[in-house]
C-alpha positions as CSV (number, residue, x, y, z in Angstrom):
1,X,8.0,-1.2,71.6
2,X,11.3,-3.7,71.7
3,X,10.4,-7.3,70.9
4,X,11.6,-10.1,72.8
5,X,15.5,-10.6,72.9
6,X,16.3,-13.5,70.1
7,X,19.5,-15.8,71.4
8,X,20.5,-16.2,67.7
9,X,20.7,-12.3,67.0
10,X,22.2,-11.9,70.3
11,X,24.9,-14.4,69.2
12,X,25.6,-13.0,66.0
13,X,25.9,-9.7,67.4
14,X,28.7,-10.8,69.8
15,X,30.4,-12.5,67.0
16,X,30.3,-9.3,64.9
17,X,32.2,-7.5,67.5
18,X,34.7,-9.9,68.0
19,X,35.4,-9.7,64.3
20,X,35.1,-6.1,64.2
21,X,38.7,-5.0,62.7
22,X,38.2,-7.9,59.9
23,X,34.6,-7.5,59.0
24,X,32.3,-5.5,56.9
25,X,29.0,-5.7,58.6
26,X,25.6,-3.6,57.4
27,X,22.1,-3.8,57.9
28,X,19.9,-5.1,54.8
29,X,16.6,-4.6,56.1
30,X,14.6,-4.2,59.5
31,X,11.9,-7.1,59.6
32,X,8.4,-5.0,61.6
33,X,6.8,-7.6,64.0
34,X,3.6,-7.4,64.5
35,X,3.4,-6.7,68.0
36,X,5.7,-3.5,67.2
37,X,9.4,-3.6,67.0
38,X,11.9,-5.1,64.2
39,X,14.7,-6.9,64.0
40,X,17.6,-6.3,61.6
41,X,18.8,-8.8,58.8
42,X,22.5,-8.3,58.6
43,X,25.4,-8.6,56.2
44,X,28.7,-9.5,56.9
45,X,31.5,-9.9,54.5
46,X,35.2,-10.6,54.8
47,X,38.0,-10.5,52.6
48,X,39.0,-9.0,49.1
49,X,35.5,-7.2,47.8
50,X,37.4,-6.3,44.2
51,X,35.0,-8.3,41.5
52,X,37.5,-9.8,40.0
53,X,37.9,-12.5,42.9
54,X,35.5,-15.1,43.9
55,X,33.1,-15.4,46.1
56,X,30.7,-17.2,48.4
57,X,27.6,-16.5,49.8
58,X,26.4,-18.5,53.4
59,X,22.9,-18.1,54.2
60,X,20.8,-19.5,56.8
61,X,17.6,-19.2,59.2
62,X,15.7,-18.7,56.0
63,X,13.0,-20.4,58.0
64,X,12.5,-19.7,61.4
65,X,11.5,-23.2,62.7
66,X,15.0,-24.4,61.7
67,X,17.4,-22.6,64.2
68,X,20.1,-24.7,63.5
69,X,20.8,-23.3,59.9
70,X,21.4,-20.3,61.3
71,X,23.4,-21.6,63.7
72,X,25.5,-23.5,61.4
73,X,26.1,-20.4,59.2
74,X,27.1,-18.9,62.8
75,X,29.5,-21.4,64.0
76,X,31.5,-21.4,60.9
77,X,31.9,-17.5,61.3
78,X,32.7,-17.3,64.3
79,X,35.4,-20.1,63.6
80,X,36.7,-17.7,61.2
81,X,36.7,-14.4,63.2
82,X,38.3,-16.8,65.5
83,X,41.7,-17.9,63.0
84,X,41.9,-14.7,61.8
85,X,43.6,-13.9,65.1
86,X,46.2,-15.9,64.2
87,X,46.1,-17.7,61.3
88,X,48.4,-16.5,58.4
89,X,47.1,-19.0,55.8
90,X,43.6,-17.7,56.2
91,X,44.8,-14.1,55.6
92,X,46.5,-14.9,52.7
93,X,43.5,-16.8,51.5
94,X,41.0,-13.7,51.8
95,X,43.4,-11.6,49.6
96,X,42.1,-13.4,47.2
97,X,38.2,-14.6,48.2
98,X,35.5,-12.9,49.5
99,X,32.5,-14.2,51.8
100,X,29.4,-12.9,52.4
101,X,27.1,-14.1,55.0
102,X,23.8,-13.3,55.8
103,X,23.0,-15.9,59.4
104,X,19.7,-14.6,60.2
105,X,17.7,-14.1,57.2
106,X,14.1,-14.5,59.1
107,X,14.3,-12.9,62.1
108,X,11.1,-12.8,62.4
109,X,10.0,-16.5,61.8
110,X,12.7,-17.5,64.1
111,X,11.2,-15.0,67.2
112,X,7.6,-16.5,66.7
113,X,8.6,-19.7,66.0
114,X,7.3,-20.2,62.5
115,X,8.5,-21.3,59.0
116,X,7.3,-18.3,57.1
117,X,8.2,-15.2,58.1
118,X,5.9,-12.6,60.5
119,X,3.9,-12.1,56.8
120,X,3.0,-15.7,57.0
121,X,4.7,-16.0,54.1
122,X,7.2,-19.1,53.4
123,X,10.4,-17.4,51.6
124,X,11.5,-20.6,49.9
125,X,8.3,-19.8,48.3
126,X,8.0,-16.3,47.0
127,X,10.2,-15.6,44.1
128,X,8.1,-15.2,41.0
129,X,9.1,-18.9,39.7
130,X,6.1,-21.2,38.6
131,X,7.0,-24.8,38.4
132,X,6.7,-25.9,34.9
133,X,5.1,-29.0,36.1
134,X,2.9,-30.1,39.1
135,X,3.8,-29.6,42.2
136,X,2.6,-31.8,45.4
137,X,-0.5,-30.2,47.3
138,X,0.6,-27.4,49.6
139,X,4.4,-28.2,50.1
140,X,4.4,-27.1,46.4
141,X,3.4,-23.8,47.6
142,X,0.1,-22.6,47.6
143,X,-2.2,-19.2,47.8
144,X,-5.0,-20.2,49.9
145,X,-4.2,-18.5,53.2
146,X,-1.7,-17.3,55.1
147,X,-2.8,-19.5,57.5
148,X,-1.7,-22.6,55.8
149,X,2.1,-23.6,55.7
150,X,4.3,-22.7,52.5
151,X,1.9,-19.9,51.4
152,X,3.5,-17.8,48.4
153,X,2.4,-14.6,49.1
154,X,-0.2,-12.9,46.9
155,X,-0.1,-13.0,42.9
156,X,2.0,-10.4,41.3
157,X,3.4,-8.7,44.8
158,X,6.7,-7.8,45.3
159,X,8.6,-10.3,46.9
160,X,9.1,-10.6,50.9
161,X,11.6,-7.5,51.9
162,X,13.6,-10.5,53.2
163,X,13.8,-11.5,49.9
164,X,14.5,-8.5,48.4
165,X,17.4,-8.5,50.9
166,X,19.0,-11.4,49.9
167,X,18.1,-11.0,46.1
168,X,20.1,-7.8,46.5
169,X,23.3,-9.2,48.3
170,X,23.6,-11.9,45.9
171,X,23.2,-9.7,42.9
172,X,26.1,-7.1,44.4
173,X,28.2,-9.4,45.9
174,X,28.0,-12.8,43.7
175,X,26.8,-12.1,40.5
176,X,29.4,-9.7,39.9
177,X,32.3,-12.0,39.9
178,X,33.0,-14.5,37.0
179,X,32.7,-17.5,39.5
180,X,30.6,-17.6,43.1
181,X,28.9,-20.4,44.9
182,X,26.4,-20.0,47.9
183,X,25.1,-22.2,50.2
184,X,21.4,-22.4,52.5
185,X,21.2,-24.2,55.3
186,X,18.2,-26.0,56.2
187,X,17.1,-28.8,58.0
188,X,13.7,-31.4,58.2
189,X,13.9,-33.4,55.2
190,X,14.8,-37.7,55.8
191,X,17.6,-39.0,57.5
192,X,20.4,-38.1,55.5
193,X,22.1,-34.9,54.8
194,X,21.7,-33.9,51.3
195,X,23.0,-31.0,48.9
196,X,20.5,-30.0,46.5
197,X,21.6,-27.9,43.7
198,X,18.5,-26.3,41.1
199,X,16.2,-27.0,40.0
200,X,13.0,-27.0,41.7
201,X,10.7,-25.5,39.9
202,X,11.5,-28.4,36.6
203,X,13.0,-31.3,35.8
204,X,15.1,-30.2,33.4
205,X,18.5,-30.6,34.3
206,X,20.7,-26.8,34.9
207,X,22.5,-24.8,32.1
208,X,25.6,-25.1,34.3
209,X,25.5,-29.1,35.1
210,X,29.0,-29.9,34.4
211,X,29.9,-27.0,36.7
212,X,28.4,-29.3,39.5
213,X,29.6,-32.5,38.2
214,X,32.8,-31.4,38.5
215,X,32.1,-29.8,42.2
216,X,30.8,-32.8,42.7
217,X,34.2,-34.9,42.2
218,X,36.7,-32.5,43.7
219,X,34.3,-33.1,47.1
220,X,34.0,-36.4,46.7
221,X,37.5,-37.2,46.2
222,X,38.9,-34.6,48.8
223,X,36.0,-36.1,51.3
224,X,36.0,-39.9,50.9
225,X,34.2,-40.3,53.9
226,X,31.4,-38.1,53.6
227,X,28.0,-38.8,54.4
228,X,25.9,-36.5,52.2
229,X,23.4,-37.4,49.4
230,X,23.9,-34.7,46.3
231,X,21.8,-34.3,43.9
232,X,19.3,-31.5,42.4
233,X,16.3,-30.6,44.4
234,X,13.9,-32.1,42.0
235,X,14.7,-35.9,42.4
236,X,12.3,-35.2,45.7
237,X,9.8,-32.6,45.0
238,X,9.1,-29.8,42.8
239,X,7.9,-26.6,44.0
240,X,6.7,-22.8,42.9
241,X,8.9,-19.7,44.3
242,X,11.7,-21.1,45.0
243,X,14.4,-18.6,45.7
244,X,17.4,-20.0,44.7
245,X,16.1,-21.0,41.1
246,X,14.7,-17.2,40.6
247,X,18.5,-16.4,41.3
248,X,20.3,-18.6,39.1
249,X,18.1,-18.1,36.2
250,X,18.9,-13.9,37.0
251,X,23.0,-15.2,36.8
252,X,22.3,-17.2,33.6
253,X,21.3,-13.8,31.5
254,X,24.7,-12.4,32.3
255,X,27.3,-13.8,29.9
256,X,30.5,-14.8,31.4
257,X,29.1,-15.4,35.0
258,X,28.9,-18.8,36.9
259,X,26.7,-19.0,40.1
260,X,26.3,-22.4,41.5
261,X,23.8,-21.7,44.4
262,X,23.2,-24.9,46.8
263,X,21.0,-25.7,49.5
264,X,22.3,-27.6,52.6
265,X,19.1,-30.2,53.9
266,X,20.1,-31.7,57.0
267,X,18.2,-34.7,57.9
268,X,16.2,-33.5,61.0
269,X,14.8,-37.9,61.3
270,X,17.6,-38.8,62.2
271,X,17.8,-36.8,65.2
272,X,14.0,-37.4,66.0
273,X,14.7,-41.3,65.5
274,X,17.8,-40.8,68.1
275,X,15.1,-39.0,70.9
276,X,11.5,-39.9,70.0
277,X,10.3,-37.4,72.5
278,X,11.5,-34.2,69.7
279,X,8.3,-35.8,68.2
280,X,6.2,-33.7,71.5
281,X,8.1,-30.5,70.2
282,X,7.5,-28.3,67.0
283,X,11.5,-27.5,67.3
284,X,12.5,-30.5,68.2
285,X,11.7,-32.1,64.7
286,X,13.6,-29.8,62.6
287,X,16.4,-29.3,65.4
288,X,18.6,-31.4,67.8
289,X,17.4,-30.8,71.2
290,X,20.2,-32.4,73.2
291,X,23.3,-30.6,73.4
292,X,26.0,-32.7,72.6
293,X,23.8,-33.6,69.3
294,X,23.8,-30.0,68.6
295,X,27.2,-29.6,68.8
296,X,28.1,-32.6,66.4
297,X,25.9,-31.3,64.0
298,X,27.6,-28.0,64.0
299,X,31.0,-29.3,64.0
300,X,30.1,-31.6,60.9
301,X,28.9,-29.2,58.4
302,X,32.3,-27.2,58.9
303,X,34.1,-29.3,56.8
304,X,31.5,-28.4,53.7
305,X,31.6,-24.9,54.2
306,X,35.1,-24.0,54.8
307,X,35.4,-26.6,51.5
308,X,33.2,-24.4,49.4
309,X,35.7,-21.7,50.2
310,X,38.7,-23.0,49.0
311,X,36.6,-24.7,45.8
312,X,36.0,-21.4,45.6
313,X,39.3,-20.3,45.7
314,X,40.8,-23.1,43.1
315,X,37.8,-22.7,40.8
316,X,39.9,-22.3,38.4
317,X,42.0,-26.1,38.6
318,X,38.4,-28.1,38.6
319,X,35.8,-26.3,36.3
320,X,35.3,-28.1,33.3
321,X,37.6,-26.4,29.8
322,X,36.7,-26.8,26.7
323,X,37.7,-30.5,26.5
324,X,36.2,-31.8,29.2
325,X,33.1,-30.2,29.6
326,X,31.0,-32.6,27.2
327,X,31.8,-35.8,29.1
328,X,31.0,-34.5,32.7
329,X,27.8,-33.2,31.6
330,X,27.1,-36.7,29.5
331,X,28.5,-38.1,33.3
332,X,25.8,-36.2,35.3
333,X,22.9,-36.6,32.9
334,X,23.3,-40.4,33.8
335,X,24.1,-39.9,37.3
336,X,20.9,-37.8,38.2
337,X,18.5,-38.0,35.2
């Protein structure tokens, strides 16, 4: 049995095969419904795949109530497949860069309509990271039921095979390199767009806090108009099982290796506060309904993720050295802590 056709895998699909003389595409894992049928979680990647490059890693539709990660993620992809028709610069760029996307991470969740996946799982939940200190009542993550939003999964189980996907591409593709960054797009928290960087799972401020500091700055001075608020995930709320902590704590064993993993929060108020009547619809609060808000929102998040590309590409002109790495991290300890 074939499950219902899915406009965002539909999409994807098309822009895959307008891109497909420039990109790598393969299947990571087939997501079972439980009606019959599966979807596939793909991988696409572009440019130079030798490890001694960097790299950056887009993810979205993590969960499937918020379409328009995915479709962020999307947009920006199909911008590129789009320039590299003509655009020399880009080219040249990619000889020495590679990017990995991964759109559609839930499938499933975005077919039924769900933040967790068809498991009833939430995958910003899953990784085997216990938060060092407590966590707010179920949005924390919880093991009561399935049934309940941002259920972990059962105790000592593998991860979600969604997770194991992406666990997988970022360990192959990003934690290879010396320096990678990645970004998730999400939407629903507050009315302002905000980057959160690790951790969530403590308070404790990350190994590779300068690293971000000095992110940090290059955006901020290249982007003097931006509207985002940046700052690690656990100024809000700490949580268990969070994905993106599991990883960099894996990158942080090997020697050598910078990964700066962050996780795009796009404030989904704002667009309820716009349009009351989202309020009526379980998409409408964590998506822009109207169409010309839609498109804003996806021509506004270009500018961050075609600037983690060329941070990306220049890592080596803005990480901290030797000299300077003591007073940026003495800079962010009083900016955030």
């Amino acid at each position: 049995m074939n499950p219902r056709k899915l406009p965002e895998l539909d999409a994807l699909e098309r822009i895959i095969e307008l891109g497909a003389s420039w990109l790598d595409v393969h299947v990571a894992c087939q997501v079972t419904m439980p009606k019959g049928g599966s979807y596939p979680v793909y991988v696409i990647t572009l440019g130079n795949p030798s490890p001694d490059v960097p790299a950056v890693g887009y993810f979205g539709g993590v969960h499937g109530l918020e379409r328009i990660g995915a479709e962020v993620v999307m947009a920006y992809l199909h911008s590129l497949v789009m320039r590299l028709q003509w655009d020399s610069t880009l080219h040249k760029q990619l000889e020495s860069l590679r990017l990995v996307f991964m759109p559609i991470v839930n499938p499933g969740g975005l077919a039924l309509g769900t933040r967790a996946n068809p498991n009833g799982v939430d995958l910003m939940r899953n990784a085997p990271v216990q938060a060092t200190e407590p966590v707010p009542f179920l949005v924390g993550g919880q093991r009561i039921s399935a049934g309940l939003p941002w259920y972990r999964g059962l105790e000592n189980q593998a991860m979600e095979a969604e997770n194991q996907a992406v666990c997988a591409v970022v360990t192959q593709e990003l934690l290879t390199r010396s320096f990678s960054v990645s970004v998730d797009c999400h939407s629903g928290f507050g009315a302002r767009d905000r980057i959160w960087f690790p951790f969530a799972h403590q308070r404790a401020p990350m190994t590779h806090l300068a690293e971000l500091r000095a992110l940090k700055n290059i955006f901020v001075q290249s982007n003097s108009h931006h509207r985002y608020v940046i700052e690690p995930q656990s100024l809000q709320y700490l949580a268990h099982g969070d994905l993106w902590d599991h990883l960099y704590l894996q990158a942080c064993t090997r020697p050598g290796r910078i990964f700066l993993p962050l996780t795009l929060e796009m404030g989904s108020w704002l667009w309820v506060k716009k349009n009351p009547r989202q309020l009526f619809s379980r998409h409408g609060i964590f998506n822009p309904l109207i169409a010309h808000r839609q498109q804003r929102v996806l021509r506004q998040h270009q500018l961050l993720l075609d600037f983690l590309a060329r941070a990306a590409s220049g890592h080596k002109l803005w990480l901290p050295t030797e000299q300077t790495r003591a007073a940026l991290h003495a800079q962010a300890l009083q900016h955030w802590y």
